[in-house]
C-alpha positions in Angstrom: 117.3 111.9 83.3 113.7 110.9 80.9 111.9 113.9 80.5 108.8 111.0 81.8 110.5 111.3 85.1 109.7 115.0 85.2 105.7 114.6 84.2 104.9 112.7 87.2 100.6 113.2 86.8 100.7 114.0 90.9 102.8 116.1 91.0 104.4 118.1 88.5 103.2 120.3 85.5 105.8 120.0 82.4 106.6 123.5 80.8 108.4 123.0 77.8 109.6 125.1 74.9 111.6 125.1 71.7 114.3 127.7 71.0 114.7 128.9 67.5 115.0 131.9 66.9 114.3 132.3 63.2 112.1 134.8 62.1 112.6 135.6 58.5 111.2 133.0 55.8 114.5 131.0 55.5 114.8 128.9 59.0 118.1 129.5 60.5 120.9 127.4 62.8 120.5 127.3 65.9 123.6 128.7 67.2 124.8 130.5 70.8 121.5 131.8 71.3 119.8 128.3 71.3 120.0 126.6 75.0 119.1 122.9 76.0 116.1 122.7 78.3 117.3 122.5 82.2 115.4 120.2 84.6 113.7 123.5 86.4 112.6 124.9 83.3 110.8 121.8 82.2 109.0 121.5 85.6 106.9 123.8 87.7 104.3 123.3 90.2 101.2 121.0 90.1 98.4 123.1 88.2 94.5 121.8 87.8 93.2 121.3 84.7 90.3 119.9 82.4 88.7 120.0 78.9 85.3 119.6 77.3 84.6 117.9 74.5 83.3 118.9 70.7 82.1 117.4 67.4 84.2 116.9 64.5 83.1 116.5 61.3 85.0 116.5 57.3 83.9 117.9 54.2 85.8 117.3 51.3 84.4 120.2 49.7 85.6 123.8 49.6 83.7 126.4 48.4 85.3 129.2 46.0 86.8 132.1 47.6 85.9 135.1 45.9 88.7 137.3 46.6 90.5 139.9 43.7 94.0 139.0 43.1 96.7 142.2 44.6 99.0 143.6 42.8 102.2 142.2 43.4 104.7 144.3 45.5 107.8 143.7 46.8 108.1 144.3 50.5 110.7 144.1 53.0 109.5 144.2 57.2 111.8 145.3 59.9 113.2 142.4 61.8 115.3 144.4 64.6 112.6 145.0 67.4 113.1 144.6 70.9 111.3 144.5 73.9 111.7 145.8 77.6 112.4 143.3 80.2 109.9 144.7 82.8 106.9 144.5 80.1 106.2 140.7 81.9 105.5 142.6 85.5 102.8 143.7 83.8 101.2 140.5 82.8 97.9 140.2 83.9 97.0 138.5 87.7 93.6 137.1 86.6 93.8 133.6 86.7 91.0 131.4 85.1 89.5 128.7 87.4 90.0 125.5 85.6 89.0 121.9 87.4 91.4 118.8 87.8 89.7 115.5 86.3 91.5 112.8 88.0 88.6 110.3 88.4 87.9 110.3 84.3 84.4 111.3 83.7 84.9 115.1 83.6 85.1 118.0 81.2 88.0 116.9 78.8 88.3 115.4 75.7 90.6 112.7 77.5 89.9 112.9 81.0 93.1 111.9 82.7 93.8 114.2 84.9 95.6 117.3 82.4 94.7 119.6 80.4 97.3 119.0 77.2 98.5 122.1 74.9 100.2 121.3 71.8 101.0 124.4 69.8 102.7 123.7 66.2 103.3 127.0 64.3 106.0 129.6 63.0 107.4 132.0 64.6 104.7 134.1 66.3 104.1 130.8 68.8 107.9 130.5 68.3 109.0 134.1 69.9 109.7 134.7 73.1 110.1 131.5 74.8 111.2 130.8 77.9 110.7 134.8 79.2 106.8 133.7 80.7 105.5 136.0 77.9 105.4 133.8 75.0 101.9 132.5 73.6 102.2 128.4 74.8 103.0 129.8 78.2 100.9 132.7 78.3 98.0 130.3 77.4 99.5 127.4 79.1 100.1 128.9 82.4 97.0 130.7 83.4 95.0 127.4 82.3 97.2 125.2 84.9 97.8 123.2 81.4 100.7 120.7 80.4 102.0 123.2 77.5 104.2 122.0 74.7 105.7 124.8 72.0 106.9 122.9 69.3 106.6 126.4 67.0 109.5 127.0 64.7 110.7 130.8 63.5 110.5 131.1 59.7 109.0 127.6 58.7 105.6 126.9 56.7 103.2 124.8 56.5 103.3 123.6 53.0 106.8 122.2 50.9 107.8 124.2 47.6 107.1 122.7 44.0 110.4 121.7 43.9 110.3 119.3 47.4 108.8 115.8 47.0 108.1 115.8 50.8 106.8 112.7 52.2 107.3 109.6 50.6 104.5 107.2 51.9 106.2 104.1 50.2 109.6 103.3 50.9 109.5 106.7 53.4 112.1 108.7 52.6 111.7 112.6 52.6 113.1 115.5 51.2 111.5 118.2 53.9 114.0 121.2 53.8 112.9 122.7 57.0 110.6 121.3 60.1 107.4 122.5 58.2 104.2 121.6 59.8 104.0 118.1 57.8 107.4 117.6 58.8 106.6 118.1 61.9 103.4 116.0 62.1 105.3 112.8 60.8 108.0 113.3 63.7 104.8 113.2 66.2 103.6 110.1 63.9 106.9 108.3 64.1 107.9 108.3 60.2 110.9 110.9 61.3 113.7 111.8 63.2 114.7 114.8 64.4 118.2 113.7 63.2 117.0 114.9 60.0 117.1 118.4 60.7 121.2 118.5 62.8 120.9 122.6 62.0 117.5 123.5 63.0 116.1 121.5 65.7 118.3 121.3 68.5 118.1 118.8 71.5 115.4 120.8 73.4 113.1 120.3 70.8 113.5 116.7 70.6 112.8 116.8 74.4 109.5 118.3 73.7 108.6 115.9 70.5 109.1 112.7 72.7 108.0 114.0 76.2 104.4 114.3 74.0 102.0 111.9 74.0 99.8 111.8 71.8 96.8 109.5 72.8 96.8 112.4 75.7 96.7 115.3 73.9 93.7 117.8 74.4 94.7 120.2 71.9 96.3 120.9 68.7 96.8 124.4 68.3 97.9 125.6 65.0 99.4 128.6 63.3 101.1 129.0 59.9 100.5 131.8 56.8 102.6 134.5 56.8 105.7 132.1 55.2 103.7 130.6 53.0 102.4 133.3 51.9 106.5 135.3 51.8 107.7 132.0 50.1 104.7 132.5 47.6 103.6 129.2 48.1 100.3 127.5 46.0 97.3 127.7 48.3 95.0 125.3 46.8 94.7 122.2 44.7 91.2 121.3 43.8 92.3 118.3 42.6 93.7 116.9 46.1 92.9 118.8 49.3 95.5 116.9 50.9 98.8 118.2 48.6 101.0 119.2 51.1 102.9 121.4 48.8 99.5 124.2 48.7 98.7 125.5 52.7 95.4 124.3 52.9 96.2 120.4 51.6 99.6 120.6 54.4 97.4 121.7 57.3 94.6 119.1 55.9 97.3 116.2 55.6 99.1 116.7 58.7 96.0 117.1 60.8 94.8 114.0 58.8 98.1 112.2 60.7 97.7 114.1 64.0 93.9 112.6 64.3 95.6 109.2 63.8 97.7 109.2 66.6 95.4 111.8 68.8 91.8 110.4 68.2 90.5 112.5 70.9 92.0 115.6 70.7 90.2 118.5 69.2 91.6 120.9 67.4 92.0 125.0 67.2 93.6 126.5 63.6 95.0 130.3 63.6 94.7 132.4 60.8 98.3 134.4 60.2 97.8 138.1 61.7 96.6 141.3 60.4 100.4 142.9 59.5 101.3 145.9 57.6 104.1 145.9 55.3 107.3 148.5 54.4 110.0 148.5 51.5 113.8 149.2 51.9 113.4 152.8 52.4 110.7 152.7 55.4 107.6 153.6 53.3 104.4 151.5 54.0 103.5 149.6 51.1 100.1 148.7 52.5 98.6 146.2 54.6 97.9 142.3 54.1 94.8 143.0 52.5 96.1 144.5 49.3 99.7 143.1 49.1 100.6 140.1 47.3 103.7 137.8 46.6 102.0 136.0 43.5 99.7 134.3 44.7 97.3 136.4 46.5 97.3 138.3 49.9 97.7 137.3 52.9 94.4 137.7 53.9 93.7 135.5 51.0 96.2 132.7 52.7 93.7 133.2 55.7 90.5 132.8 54.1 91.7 128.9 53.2 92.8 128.6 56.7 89.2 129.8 58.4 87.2 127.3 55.2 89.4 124.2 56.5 88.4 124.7 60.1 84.5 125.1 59.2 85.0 122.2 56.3 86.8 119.6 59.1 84.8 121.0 62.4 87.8 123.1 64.3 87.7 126.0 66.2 89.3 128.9 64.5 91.0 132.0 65.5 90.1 134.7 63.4 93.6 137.0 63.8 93.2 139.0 60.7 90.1 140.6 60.1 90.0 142.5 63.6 87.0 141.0 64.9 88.4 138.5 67.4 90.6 141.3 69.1 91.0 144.4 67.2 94.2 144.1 65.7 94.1 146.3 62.3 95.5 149.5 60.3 94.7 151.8 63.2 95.9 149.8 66.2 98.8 147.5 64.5 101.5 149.5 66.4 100.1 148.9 69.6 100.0 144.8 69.1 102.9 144.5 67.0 106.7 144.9 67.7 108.0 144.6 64.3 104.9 145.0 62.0 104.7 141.6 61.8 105.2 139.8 65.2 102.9 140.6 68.0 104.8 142.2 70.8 103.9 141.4 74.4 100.7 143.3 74.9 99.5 141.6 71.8 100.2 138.6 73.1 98.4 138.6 76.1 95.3 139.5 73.8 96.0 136.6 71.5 96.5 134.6 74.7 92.9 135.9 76.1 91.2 134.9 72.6 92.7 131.6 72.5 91.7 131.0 76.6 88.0 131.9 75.7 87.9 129.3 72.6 89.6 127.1 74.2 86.9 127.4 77.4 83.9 127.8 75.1 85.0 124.2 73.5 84.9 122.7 77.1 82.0 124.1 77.6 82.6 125.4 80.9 83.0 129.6 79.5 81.5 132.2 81.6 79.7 134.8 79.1 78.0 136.3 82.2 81.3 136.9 84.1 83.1 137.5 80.8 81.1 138.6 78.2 79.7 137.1 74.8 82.6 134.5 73.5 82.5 136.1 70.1 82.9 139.8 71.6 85.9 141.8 70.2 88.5 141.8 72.2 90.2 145.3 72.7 93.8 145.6 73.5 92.9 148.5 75.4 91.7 146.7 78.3 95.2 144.9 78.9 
């Protein structure tokens, strides 16, 4: 059956998701754990949506980033966390009223009808899919939105030194993983998914083509924490767009995704505030003050936050503890692992992301709901 049959614009909402399961650096095959997306998981029922629209605008400069170099130390996180299954009874009822637009004319960017989530990332969008508790369908769900994860566990959003990548002239490619501009040039039609047999399995190739892209609302992107593990450059002055530094991949594959998605706006997620241990359980410090060569991970982020404000996206601030207040005194109450947010951090991240999202369609409540740039506590969930 064509995944178009399901996403009938009368009468059903399409919930899809990508199954993984990665979450160190080094993306994984999907093996016994991965499952291909069933008919009722990719539908549900008819939900109302609408957008707003925003001003985008590119600068080609960035400004320096005055940030001291850590040293480097060697750090290994504990991967083995697990969650209880109840933890989703707990989700929050609230619901946020959001208005259908099927006469055009309305509150979104592309007014027909939907409100249309893309969210591209590693594994924090990646984690926890298909349980109702995972970001995309946190988000997704209480904003009666079309929600597509297309997050993969362990991947970056740059290519190593050592990758060519993308080769615009005879288009060949030598993408090890389905990085973000990997990624991007499947949703521009340059790839297959048949390029990546032990990563991407046939779910995720379901949610690729069930996309499309002149319809998209919203990018949503994540990436920083395996760029930062894999060491990865951050910046070339010389070409903003180098897909092998994190700021030029995110700046070239959202380069592509305006191609295809004129409309669609655009929301870019700094990596979170994590903490990190050694072999032997002691905390080497935080991502402020550890580096893997070249700089911390709160340096990563800093490039991520310029290129939003330098290319006119909203950004998610998810590091400095001033969107929600995720940081060296509450990290074990948002995060399962040290690195990955567990569930209770995910409904804040959710919340945050709601609120932009809302501000940008300019149909937020600050009244009801507060200042949009208020911390957000994870007390209050």
């Amino acid at each position: 059956m064509s995944i178009h049959n399901f996403l009938s614009a009368t009468s059903l909402i399409m919930t899809v998701t990508l199954i993984t399961g990665c979450t160190s650096p080094n993306i994984s095959t999907i093996g016994a754990s991965g499952q291909k997306m069933s008919e009722s998981q990719a539908s549900s029922s008819i939900a109302s949506a609408s957008t707003g629209s925003n001003t985008s605008s590119t600068s080609s400069a960035i400004s320096d980033i005055s940030s001291s170099q850590a040293t480097i130390i060697s750090d290994q996180t504990d991967e083995g966390s697990s969650e209880a299954s109840d933890t989703a009874s707990s989700a929050s009822t609230e619901t946020t009223p959001v208005k259908k637009d099927p006469y055009h004319g309305g509150d979104e960017p592309i007014p027909d009808g939907d409100l249309q989530l893309v969210f591209i990332g590693d594994s924090q969008f990646d984690n926890w899919r298909n349980s109702s508790t995972s970001i995309s369908e946190l988000v997704g769900t209480e904003m009666g939105a079309l929600h597509y994860n297309l997050g993969v566990g362990g991947t970056c959003a740059a290519v190593s030194r050592s990758q060519t990548g993308y080769n615009t002239e005879d288009g060949s490619n030598d993408y090890s993983e389905a990085n973000f501009t990997a990624i991007c040039h499947m949703l521009h039609g340059d790839l297959s998914t048949n390029d990546y047999p032990n990563s991407l399995n046939e779910e995720f190739e379901t949610v690729l083509y069930s996309i499309q892209p002149e319809k998209v609302d919203y990018y949503i992107i994540e990436y920083g924490y395996n760029d930062y593990y894999m060491g990865l450059d951050i910046y070339n002055e010389n070409d903003p767009y180098d897909e092998h530094t994190y700021y030029g991949a995110l700046n070239l594959g959202i380069k592509m995704l305006k191609e295809i998605s004129p409309e669609a706006h655009f929301i870019i997620c700094t990596p979170c505030y994590c903490r990190f241990y050694n072999g032997s359980g002691k905390d080497m410090g935080d991502a402020y003050n550890v580096s893997k060569g070249q700089g911390s991970l709160a340096y990563y982020a800093d490039y991520a936050l310029k290129l939003a404000d330098n290319i006119g996206a909203r950004k998610l601030d998810a590091i400095s503890g001033t969107t929600f207040n995720l940081n060296s005194y509450t990290y074990k109450e948002y995060l399962e692992d040290h690195i990955h947010l567990g569930y209770k951090g995910r409904v804040v991240y959710s919340k945050a992301l709601i609120r932009i999202l809302l501000d940008d369609m300019e149909i937020y409540d600050s009244e009801a709901n507060g200042d949009v740039n208020s911390m957000l506590s994870i007390a209050d969930y």
